[in-house]
PDB file with one MODEL, atoms N, CA, C and O in Angstrom:
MODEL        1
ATOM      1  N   UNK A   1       2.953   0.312  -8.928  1.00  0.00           N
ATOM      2  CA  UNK A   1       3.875  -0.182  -7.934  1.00  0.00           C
ATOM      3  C   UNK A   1       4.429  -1.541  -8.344  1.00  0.00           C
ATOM      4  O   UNK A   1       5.551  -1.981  -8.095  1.00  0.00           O
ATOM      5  N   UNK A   2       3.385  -2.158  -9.053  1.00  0.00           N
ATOM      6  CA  UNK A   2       3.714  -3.798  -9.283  1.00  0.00           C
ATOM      7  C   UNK A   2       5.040  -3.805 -10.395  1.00  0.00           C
ATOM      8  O   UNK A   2       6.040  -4.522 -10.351  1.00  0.00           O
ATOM      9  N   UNK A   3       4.615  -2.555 -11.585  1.00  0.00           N
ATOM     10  CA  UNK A   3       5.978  -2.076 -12.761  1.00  0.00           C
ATOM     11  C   UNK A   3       7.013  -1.791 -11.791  1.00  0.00           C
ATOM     12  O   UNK A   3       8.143  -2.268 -11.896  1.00  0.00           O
ATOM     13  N   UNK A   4       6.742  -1.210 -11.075  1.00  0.00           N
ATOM     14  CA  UNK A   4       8.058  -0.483  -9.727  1.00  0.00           C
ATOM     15  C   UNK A   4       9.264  -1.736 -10.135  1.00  0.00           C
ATOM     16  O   UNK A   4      10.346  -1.660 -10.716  1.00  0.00           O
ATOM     17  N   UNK A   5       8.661  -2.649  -9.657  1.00  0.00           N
ATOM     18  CA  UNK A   5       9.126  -3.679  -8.743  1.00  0.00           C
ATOM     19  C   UNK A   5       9.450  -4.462 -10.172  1.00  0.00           C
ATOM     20  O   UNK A   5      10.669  -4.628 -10.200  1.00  0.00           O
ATOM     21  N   UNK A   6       9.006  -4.856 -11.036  1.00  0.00           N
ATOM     22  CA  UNK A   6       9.108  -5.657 -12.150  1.00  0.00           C
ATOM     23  C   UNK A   6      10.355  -4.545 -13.115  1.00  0.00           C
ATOM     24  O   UNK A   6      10.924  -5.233 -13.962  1.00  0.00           O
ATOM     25  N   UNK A   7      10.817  -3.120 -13.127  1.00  0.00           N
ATOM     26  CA  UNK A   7      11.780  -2.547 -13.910  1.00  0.00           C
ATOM     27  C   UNK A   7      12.792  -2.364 -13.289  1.00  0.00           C
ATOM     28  O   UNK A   7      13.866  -2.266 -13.883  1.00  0.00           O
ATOM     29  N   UNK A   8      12.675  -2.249 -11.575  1.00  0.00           N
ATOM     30  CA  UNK A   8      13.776  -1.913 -10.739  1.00  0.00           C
ATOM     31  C   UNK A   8      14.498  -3.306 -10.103  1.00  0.00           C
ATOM     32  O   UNK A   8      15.570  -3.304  -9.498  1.00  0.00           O
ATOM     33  N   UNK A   9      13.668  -4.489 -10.378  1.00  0.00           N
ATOM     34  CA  UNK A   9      13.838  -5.478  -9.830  1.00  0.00           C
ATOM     35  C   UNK A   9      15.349  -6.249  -9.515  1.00  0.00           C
ATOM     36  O   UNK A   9      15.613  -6.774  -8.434  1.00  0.00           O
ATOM     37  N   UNK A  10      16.277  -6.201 -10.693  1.00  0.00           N
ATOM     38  CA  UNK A  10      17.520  -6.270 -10.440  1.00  0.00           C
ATOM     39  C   UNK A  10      18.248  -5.332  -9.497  1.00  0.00           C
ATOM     40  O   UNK A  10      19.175  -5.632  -8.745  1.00  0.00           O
ATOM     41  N   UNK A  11      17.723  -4.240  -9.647  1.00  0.00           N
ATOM     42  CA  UNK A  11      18.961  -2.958  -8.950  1.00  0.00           C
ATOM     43  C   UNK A  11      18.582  -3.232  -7.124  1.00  0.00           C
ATOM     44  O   UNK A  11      19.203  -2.883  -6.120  1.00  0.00           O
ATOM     45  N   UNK A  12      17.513  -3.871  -7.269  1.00  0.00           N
ATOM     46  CA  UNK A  12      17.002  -3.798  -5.402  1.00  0.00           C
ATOM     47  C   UNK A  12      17.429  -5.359  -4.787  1.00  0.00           C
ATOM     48  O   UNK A  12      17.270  -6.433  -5.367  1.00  0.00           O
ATOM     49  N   UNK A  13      18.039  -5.114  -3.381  1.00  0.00           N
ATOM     50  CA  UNK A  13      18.356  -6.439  -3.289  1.00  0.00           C
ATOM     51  C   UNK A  13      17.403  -7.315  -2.637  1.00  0.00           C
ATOM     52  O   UNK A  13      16.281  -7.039  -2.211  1.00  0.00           O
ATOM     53  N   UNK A  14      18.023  -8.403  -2.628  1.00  0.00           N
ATOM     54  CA  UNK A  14      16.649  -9.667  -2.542  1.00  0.00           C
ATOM     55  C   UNK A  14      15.794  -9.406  -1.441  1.00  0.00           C
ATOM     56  O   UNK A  14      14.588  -9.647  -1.484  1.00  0.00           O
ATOM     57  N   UNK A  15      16.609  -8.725  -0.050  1.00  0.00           N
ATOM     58  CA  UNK A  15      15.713  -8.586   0.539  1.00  0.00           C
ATOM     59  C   UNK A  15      15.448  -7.083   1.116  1.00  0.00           C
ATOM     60  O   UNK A  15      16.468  -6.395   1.068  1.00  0.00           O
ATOM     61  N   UNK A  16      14.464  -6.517   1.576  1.00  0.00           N
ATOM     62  CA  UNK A  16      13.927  -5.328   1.647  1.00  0.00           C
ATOM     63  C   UNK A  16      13.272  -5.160   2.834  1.00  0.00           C
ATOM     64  O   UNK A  16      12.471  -5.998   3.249  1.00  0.00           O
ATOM     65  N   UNK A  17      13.667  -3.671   3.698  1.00  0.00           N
ATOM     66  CA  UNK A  17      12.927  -3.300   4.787  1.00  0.00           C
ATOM     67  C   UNK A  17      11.663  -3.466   4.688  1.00  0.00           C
ATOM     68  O   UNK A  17      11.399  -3.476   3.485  1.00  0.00           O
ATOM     69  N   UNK A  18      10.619  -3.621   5.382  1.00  0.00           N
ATOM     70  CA  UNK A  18       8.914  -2.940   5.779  1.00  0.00           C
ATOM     71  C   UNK A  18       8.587  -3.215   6.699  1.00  0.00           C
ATOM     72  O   UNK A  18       7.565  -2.563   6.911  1.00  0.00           O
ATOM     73  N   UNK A  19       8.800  -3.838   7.509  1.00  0.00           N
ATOM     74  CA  UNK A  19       8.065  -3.976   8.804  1.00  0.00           C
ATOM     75  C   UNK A  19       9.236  -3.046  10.044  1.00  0.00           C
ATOM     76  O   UNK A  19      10.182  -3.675  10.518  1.00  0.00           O
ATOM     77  N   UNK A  20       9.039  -1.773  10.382  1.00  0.00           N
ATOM     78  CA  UNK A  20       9.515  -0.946  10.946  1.00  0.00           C
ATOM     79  C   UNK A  20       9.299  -0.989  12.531  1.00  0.00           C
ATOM     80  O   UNK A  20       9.958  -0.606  13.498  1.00  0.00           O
ATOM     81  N   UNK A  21       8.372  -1.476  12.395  1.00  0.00           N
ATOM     82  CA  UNK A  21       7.546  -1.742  13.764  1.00  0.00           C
ATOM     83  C   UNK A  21       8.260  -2.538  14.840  1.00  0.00           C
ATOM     84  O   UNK A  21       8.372  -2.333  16.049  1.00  0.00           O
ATOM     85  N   UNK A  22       8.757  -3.604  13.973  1.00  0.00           N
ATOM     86  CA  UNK A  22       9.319  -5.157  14.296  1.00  0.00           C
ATOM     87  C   UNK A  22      10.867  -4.683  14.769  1.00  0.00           C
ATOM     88  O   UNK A  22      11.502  -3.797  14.198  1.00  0.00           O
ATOM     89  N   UNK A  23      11.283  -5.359  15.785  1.00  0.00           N
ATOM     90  CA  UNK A  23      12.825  -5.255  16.570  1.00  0.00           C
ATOM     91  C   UNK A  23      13.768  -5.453  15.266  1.00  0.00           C
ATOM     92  O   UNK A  23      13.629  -6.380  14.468  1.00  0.00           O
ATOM     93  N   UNK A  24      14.911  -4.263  15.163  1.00  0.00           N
ATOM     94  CA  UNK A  24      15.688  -4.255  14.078  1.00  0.00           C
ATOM     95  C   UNK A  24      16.200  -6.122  13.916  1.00  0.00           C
ATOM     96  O   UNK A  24      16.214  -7.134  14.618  1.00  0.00           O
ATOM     97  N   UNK A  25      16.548  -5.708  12.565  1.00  0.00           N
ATOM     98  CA  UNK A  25      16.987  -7.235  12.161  1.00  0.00           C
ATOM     99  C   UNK A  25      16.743  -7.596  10.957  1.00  0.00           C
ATOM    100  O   UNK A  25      16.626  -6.975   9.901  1.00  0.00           O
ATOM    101  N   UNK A  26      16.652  -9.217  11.390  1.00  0.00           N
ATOM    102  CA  UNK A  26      16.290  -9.874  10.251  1.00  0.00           C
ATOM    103  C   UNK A  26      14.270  -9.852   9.810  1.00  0.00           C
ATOM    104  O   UNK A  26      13.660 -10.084   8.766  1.00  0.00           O
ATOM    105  N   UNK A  27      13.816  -9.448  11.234  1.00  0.00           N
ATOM    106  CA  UNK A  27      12.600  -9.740  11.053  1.00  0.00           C
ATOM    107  C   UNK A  27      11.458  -7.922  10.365  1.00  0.00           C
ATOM    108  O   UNK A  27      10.251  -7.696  10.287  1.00  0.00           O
ATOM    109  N   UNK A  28      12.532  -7.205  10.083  1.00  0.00           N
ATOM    110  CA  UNK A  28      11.855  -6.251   9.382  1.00  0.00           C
ATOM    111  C   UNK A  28      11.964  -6.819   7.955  1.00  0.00           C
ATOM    112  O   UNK A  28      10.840  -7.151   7.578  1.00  0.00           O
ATOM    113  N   UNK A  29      12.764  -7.017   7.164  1.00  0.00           N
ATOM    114  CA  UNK A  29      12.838  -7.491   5.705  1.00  0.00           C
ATOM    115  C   UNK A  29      11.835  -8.655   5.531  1.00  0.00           C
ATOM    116  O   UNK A  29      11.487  -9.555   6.295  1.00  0.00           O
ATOM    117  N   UNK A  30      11.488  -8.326   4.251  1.00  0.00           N
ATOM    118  CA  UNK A  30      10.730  -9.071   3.470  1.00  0.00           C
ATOM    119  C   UNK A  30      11.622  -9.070   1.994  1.00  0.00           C
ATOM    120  O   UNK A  30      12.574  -8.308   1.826  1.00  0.00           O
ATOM    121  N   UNK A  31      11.085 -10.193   0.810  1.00  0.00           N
ATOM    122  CA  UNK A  31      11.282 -10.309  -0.387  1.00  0.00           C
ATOM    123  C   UNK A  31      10.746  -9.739  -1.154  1.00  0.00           C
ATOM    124  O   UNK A  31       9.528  -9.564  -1.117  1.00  0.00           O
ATOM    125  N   UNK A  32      11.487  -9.307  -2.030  1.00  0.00           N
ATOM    126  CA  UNK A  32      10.694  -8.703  -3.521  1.00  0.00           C
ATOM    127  C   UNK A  32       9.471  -9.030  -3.621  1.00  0.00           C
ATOM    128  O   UNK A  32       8.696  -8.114  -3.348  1.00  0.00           O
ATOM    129  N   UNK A  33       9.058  -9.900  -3.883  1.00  0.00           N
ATOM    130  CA  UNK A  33       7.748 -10.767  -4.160  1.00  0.00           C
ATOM    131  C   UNK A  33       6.617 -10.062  -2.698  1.00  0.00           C
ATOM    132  O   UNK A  33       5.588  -9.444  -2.969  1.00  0.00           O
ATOM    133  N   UNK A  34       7.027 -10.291  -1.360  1.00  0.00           N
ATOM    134  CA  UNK A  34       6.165 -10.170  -0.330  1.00  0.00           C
ATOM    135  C   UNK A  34       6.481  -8.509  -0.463  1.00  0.00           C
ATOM    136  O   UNK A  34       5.631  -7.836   0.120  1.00  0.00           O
ATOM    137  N   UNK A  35       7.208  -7.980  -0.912  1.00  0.00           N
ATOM    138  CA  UNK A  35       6.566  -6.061  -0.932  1.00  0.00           C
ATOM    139  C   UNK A  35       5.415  -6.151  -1.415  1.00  0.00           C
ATOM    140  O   UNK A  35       4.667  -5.274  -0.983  1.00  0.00           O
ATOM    141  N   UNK A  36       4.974  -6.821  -2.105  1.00  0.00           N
ATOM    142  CA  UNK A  36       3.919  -6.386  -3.111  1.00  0.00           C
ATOM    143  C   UNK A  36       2.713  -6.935  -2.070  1.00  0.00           C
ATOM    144  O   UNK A  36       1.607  -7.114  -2.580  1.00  0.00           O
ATOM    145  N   UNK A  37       2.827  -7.126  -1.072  1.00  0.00           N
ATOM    146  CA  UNK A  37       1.630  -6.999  -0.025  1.00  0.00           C
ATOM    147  C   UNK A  37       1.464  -5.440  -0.055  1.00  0.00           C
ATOM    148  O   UNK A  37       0.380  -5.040  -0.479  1.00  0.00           O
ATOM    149  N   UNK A  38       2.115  -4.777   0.221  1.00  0.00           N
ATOM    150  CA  UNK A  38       1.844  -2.745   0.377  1.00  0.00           C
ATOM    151  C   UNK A  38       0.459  -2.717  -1.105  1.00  0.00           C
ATOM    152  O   UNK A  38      -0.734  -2.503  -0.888  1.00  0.00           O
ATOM    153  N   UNK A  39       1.035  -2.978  -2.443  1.00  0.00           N
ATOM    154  CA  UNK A  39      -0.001  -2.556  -3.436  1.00  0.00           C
ATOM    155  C   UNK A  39      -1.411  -3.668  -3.557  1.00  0.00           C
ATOM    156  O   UNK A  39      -2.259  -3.468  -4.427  1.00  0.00           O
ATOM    157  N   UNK A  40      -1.507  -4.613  -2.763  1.00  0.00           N
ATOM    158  CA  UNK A  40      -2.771  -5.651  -2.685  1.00  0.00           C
ATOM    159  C   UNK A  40      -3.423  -5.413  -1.439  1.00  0.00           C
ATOM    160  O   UNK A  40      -4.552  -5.894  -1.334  1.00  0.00           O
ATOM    161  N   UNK A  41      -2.885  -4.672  -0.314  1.00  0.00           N
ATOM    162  CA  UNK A  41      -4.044  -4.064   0.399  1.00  0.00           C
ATOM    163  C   UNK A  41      -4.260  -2.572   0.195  1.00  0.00           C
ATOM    164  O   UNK A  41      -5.163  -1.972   0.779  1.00  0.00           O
ATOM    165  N   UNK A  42      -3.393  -1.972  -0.664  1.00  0.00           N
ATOM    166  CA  UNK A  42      -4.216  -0.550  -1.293  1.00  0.00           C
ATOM    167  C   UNK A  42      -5.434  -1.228  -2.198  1.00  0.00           C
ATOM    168  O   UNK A  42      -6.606  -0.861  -2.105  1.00  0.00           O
ATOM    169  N   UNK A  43      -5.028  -2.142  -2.975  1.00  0.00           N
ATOM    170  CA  UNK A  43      -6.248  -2.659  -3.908  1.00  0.00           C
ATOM    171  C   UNK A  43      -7.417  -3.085  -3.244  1.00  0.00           C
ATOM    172  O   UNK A  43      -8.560  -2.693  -3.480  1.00  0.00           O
ATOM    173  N   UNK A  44      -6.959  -4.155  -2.150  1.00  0.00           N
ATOM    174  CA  UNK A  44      -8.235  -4.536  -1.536  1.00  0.00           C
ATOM    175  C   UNK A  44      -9.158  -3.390  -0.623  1.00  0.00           C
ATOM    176  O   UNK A  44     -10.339  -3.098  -0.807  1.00  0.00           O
ATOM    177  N   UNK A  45      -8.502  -3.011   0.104  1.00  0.00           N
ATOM    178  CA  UNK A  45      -9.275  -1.463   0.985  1.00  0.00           C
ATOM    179  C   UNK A  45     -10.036  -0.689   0.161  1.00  0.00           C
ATOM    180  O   UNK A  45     -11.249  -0.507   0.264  1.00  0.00           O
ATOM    181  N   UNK A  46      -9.108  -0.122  -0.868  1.00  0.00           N
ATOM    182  CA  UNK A  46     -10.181   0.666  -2.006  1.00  0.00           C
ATOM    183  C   UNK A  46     -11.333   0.501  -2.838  1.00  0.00           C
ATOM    184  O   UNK A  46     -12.272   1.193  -3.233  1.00  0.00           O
ATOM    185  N   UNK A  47     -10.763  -1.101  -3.002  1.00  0.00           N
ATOM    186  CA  UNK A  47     -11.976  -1.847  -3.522  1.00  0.00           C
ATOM    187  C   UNK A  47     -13.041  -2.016  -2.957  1.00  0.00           C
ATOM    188  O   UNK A  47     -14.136  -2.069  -3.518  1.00  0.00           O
ATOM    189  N   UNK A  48     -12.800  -2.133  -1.623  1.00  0.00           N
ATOM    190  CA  UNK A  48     -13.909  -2.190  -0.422  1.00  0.00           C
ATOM    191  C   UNK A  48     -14.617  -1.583   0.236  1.00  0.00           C
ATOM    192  O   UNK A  48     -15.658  -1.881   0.821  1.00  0.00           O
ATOM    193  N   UNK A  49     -13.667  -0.079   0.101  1.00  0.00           N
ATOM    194  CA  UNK A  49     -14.322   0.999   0.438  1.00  0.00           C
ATOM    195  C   UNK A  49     -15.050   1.886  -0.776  1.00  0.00           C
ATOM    196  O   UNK A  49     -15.598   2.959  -0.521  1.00  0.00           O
ATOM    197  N   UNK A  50     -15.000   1.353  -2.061  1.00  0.00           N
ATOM    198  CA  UNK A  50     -16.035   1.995  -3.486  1.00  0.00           C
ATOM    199  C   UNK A  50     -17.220   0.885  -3.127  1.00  0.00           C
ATOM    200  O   UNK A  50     -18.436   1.067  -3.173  1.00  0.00           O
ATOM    201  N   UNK A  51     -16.587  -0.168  -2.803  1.00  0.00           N
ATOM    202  CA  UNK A  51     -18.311  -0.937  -2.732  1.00  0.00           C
ATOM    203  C   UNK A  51     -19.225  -0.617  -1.574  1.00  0.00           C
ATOM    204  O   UNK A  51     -20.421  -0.347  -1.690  1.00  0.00           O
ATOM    205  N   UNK A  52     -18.427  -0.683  -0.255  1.00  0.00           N
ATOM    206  CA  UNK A  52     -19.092  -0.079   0.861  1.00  0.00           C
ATOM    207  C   UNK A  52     -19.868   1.514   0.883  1.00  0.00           C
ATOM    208  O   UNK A  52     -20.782   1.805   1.654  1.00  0.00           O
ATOM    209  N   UNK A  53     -19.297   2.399  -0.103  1.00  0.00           N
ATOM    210  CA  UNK A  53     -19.764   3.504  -0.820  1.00  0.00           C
ATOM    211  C   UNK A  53     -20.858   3.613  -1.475  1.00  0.00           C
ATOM    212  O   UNK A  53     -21.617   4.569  -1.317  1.00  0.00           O
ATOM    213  N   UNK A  54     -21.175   2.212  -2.661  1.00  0.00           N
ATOM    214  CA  UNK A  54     -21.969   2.693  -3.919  1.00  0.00           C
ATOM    215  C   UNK A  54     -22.943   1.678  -3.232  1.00  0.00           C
ATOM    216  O   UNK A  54     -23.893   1.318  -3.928  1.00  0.00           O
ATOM    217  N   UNK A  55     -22.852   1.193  -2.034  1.00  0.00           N
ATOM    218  CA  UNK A  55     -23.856   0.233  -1.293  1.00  0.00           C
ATOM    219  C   UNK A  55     -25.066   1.391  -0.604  1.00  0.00           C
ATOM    220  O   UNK A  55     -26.288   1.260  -0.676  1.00  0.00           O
ATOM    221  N   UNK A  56     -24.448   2.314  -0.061  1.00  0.00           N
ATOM    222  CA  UNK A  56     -25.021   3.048   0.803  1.00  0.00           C
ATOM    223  C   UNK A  56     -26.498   4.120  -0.120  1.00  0.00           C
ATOM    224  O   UNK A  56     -26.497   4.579  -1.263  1.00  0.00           O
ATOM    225  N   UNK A  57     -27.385   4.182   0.771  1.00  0.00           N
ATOM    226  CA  UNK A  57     -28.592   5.269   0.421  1.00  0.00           C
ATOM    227  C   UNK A  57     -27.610   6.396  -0.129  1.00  0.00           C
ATOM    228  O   UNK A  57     -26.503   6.504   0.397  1.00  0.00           O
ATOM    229  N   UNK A  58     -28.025   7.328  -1.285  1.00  0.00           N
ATOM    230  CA  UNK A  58     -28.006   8.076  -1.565  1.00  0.00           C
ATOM    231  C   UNK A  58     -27.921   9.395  -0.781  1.00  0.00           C
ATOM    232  O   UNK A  58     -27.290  10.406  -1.089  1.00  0.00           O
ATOM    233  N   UNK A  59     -28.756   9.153   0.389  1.00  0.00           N
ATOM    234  CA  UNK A  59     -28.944  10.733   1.394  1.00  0.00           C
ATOM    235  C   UNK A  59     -27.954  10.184   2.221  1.00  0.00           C
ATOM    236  O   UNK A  59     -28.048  10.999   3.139  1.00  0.00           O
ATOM    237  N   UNK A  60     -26.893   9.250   2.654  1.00  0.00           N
ATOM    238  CA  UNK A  60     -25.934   9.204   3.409  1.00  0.00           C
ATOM    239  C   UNK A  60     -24.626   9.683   2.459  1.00  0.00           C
ATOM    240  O   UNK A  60     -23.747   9.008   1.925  1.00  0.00           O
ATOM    241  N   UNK A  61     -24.832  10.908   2.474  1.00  0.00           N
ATOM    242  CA  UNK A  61     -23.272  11.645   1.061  1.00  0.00           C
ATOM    243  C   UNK A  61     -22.462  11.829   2.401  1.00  0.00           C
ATOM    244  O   UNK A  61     -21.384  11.353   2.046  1.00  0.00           O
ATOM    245  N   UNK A  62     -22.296  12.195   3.650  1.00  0.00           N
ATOM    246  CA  UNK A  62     -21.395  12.212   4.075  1.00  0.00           C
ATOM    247  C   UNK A  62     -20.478  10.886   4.381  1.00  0.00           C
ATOM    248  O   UNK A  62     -19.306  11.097   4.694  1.00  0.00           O
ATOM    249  N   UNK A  63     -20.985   9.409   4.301  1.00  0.00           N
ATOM    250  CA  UNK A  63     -20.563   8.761   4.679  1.00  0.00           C
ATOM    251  C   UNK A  63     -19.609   8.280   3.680  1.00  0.00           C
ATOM    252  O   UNK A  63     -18.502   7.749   3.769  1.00  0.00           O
ATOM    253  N   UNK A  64     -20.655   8.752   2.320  1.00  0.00           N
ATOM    254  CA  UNK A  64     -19.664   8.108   0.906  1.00  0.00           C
ATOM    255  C   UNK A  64     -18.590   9.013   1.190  1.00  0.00           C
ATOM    256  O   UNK A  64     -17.506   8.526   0.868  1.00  0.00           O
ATOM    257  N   UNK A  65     -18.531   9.928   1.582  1.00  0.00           N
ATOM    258  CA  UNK A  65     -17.432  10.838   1.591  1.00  0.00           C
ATOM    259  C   UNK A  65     -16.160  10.265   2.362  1.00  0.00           C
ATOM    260  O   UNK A  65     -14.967  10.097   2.109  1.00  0.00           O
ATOM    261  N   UNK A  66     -16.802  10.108   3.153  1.00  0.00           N
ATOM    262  CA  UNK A  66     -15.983   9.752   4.263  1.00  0.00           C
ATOM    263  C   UNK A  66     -14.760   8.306   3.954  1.00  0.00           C
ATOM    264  O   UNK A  66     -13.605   8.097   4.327  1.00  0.00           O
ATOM    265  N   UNK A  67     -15.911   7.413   2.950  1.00  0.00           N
ATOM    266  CA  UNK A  67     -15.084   6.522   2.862  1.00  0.00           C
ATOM    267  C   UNK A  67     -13.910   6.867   1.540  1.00  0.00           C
ATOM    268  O   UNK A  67     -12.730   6.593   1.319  1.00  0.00           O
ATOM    269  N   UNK A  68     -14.735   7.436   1.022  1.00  0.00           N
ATOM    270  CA  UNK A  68     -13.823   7.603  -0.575  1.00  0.00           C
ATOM    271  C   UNK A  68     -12.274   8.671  -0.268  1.00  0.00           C
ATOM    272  O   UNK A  68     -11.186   8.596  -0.839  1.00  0.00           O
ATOM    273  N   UNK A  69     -12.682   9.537   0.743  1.00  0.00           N
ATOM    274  CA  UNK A  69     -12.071  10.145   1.672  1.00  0.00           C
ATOM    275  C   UNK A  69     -10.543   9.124   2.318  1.00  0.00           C
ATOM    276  O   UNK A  69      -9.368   9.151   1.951  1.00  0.00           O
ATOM    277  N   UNK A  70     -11.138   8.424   3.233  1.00  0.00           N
ATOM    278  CA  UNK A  70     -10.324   7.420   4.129  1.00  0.00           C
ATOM    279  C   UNK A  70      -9.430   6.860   3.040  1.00  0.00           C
ATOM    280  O   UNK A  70      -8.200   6.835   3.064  1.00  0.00           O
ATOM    281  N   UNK A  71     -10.266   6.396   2.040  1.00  0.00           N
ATOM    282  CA  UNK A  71      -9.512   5.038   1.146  1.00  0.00           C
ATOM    283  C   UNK A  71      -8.219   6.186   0.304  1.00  0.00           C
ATOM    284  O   UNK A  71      -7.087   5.847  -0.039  1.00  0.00           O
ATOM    285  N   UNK A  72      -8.803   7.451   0.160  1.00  0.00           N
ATOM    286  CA  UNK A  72      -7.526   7.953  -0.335  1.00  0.00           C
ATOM    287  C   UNK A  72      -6.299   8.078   0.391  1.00  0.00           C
ATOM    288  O   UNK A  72      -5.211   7.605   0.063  1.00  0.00           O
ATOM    289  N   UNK A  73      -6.571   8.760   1.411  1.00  0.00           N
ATOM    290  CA  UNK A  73      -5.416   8.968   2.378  1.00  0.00           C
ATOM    291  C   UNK A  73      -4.839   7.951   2.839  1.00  0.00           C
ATOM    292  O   UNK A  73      -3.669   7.999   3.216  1.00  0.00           O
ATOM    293  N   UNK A  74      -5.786   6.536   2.898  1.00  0.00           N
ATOM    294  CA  UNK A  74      -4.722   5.437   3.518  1.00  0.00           C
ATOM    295  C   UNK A  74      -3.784   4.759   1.411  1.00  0.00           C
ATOM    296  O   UNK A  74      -2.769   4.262   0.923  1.00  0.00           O
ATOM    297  N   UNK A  75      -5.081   5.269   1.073  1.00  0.00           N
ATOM    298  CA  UNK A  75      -3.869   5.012  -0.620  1.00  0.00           C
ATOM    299  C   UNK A  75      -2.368   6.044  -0.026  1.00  0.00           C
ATOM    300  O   UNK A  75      -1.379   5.682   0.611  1.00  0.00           O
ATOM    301  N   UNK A  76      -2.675   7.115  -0.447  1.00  0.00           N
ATOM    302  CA  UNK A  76      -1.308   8.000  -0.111  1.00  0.00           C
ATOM    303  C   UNK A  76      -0.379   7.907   0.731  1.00  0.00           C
ATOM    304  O   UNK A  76       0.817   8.084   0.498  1.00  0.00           O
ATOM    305  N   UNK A  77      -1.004   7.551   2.035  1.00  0.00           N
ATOM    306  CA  UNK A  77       0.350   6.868   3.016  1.00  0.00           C
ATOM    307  C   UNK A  77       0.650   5.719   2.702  1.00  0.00           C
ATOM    308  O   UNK A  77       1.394   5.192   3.529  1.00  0.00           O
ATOM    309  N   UNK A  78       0.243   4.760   1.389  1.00  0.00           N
ATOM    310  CA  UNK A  78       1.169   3.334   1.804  1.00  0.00           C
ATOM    311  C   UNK A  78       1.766   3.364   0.737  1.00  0.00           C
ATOM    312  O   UNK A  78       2.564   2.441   0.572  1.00  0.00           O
ATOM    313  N   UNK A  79       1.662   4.180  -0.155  1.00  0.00           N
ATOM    314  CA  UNK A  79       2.427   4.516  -1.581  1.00  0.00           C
ATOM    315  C   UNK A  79       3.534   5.448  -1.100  1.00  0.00           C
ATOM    316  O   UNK A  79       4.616   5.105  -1.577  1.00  0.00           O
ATOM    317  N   UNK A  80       3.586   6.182  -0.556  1.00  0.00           N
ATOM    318  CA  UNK A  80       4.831   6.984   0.169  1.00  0.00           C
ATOM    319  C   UNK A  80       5.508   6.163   1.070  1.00  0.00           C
ATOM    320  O   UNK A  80       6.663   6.312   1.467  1.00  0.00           O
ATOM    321  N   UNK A  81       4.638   5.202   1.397  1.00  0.00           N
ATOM    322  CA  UNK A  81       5.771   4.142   2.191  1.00  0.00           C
ATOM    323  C   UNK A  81       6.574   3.505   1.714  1.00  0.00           C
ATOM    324  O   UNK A  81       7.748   3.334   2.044  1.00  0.00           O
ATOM    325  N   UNK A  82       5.685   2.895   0.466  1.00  0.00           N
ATOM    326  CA  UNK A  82       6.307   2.048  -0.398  1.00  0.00           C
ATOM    327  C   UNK A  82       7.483   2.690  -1.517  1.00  0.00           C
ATOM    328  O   UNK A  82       8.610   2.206  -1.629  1.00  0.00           O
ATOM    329  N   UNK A  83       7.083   3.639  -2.156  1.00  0.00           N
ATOM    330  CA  UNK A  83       7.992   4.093  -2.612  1.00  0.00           C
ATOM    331  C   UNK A  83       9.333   5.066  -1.710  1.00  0.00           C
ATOM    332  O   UNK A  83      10.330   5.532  -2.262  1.00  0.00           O
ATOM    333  N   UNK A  84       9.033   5.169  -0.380  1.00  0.00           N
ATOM    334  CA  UNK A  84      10.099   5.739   0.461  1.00  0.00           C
ATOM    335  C   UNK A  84      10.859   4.447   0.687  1.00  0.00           C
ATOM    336  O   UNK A  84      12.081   4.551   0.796  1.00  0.00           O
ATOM    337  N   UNK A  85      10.346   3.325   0.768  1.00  0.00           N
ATOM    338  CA  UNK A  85      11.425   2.333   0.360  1.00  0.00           C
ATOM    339  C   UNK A  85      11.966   1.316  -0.410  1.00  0.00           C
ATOM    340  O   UNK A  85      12.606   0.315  -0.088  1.00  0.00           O
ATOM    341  N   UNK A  86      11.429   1.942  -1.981  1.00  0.00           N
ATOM    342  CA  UNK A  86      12.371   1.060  -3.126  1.00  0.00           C
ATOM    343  C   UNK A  86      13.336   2.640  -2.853  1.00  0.00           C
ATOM    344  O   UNK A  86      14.394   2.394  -2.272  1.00  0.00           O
ATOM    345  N   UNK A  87      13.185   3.769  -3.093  1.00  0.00           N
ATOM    346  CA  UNK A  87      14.028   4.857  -2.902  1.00  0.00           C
ATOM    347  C   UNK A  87      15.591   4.422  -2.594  1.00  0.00           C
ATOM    348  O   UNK A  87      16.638   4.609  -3.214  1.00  0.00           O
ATOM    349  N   UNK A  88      15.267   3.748  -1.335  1.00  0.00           N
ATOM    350  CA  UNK A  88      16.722   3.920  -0.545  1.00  0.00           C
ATOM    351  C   UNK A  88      17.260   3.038  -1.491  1.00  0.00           C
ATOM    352  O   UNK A  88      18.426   3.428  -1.547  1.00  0.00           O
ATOM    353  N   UNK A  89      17.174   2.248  -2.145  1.00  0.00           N
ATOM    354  CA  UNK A  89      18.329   1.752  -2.872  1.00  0.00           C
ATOM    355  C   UNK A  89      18.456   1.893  -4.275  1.00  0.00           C
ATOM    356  O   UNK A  89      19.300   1.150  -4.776  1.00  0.00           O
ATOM    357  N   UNK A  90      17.895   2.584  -4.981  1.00  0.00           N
ATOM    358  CA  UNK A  90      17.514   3.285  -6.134  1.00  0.00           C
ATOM    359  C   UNK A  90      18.712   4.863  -6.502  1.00  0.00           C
ATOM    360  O   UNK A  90      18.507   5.579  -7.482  1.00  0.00           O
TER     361      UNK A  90
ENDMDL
END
């Protein structure tokens, strides 16, 4: 995601949707630079959820599951987010 952003970087303009949530405007956009919050809390969560994993007893396999589980699916929705919006101007 970080290459995303470092090869496409000219073609996208300075500033960029993500906060969808937030009353249209100025206060959904962020900068090039602040997208790259989307790929540093996939890093941090995942990271957190392999340690919270390889922490746990051995006879708790459903829980490792669970997390290695979670940390994927929240990987997959913020990478489809993220790349659903360098897209639009690509």
């Amino acid at each position: 995601m970080v290459l995303f952003i470092l090869i496409f970087g000219k073609i996208l303009p300075p500033k960029l949707p993500l906060f969808y949530s937030l009353a249209w405007g100025e206060n959904q956009l962020v900068t090039q630079m602040e997208i790259l919050i989307v790929p540093a809390i996939i890093t941090i969560v995942a990271l957190l959820n392999m340690f919270l994993a390889w922490q746990l007893h051995p006879s708790q396999i459903f829980f490792k599951r669970a997390l290695i589980c979670s940390s994927l699916l929240m990987t997959l929705i913020l990478a489809a987010t993220y790349f659903k919006v360098m897209f639009i101007f690509i």
